[in-house]
Each structure stands twice: as structure tokens, then as C-alpha cells.
C-alpha positions as CSV (number, residue, x, y, z in Angstrom):
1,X,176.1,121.4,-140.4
2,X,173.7,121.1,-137.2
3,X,173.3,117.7,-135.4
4,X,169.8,116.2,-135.5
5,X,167.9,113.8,-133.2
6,X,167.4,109.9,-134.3
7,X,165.5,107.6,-132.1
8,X,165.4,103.9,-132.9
9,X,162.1,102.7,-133.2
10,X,163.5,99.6,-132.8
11,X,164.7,99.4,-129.5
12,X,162.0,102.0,-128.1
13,X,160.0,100.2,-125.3
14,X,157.4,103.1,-125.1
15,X,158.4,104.3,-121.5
16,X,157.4,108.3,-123.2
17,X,160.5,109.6,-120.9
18,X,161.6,111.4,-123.8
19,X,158.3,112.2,-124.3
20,X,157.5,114.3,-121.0
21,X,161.0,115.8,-121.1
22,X,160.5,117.2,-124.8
23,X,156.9,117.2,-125.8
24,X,158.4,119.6,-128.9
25,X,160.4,117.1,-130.2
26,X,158.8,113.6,-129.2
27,X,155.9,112.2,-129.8
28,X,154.2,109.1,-128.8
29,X,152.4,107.2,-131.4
30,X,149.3,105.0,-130.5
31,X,149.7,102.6,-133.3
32,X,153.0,101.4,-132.6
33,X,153.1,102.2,-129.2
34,X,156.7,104.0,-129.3
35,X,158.4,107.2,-129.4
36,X,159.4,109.1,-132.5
37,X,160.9,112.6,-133.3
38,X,158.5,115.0,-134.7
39,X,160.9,117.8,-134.9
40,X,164.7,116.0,-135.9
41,X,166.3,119.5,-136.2
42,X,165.8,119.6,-132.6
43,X,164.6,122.3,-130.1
44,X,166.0,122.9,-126.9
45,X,169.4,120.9,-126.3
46,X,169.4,120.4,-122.3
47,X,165.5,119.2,-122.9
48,X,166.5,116.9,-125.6
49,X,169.8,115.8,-124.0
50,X,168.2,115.0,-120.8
51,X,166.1,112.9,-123.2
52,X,169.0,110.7,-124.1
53,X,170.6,110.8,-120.7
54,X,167.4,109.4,-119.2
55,X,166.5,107.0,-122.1
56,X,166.6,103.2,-120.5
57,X,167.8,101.4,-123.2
58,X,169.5,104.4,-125.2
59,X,167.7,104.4,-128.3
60,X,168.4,107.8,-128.5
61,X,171.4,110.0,-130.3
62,X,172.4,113.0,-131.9
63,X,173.3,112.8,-135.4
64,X,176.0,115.6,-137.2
């Protein structure tokens, strides 16, 4: 079974770092001012962890 990515909405603080680093997978949305996934089976895995290295309050995982 492949991973996929989860980002808590929760604890996002809309910095869009995950959103430069992998415009494929995360989007910003306007109305709540956060990230999301578009794309949870994922895309490029360095792009995607770099996401979730850089994320600044780590609201960001892999899921198996």
C-alpha cells in the first residue's frame, strides 16, 4: 500500500512553503488562508519531503 500526504489544516499558518516547493501537490486556498493537498497520492517524494522538512510547525506527514 503507497504512503499519502496529510496536512493539518489545523496547525497550518499559511506560510505556502510547501506550496512553492510542490505546486503539484499543494495548494493554497484563499478562503481559509492555508495549505491543503490537492494531489494526496503524492508526486515527486524529494519535492514533497522537502515540504515536510521545511514546514515550521510540522503540519505535514506521510501517511502508509
Amino acid at each position: 500500500m503507497a504512503r499519502t500526504v496529510v496536512l493539518d489544516q489545523d496547525e497550518c499558518i499559511g506560510c505556502e512553503a510547501c506550496v512553492e516547493l510542490c505546486p503539484e501537490v499543494f495548494a493554497f486556498d484563499e478562503e481559509t488562508e492555508k495549505a491543503r493537498v490537492i494531489k494526496e497520492e503524492g508526486g515527486p517524494e524529494e519535492e514533497i519531503q522537502e515540504a515536510i522538512d521545511t514546514c515550521p510547525v510540522e503540519c505535514i506527514h506521510w501517511s502508509e
